[in-house]
N, C-alpha and C positions, 0 to 999 in steps of 0.2 A: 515548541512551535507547533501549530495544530495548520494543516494543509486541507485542503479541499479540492479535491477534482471531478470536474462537472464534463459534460460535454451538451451546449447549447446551441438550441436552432437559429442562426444566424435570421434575423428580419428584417429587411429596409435599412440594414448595414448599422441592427441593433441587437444587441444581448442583454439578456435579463438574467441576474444572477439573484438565487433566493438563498439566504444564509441561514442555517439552523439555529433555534430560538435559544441556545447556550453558547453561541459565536459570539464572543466577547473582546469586539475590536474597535478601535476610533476608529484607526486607517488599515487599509491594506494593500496587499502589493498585486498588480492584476496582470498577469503574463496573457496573451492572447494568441495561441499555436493551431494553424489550421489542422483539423482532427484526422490522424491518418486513417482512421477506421471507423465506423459506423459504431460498432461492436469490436469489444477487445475480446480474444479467444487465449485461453489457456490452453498448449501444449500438451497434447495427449501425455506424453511423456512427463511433465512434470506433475499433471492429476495424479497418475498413475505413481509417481515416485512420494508424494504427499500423502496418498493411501498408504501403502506402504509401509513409510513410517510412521503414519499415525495405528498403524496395527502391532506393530512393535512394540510401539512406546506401552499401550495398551496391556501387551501381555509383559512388558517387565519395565515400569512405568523408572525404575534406577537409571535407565539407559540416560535420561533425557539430562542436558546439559544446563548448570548453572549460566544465562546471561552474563552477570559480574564475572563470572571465572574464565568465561572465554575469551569477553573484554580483557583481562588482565594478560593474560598467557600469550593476546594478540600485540600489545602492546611490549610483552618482554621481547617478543620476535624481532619488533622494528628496531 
């Protein structure tokens, strides 16, 4: 399932949604949530933890985890 999240300027109690020229849908589903923020801001803390590991990963690139295998090992937990 491919999402989309826009944040549009409300006009005369109308929005205008522009879909990307590979958006390949009859119908779609249209949630409309007043926007709590202007601008979304990422947490100093989490940049900083993103850097981080992306410097890791960098100098010993084995560190990094298989997707499929975490999935699984998540799944023998439940």
């Amino acid at each position: 399932m491919e999402a989309i999240r826009q944040t549009v300027k409300v006009k005369n109690n109308t929005i205008s949604i522009v879909l990307p020229d590979d958006f390949n849908a009859e119908f779609v589903d249209v949630i409309v949530l007043p926007s709590q923020d202007k601008e979304y801001s990422i947490p100093q803390w989490q940049i900083d933890e993103v850097r981080e590991r992306t410097i890791e990963y960098f100098k010993n690139p084995s560190i990094a985890l298989d997707f499929d295998d975490v999935l699984k090992d998540l799944e023998n937990e439940l």
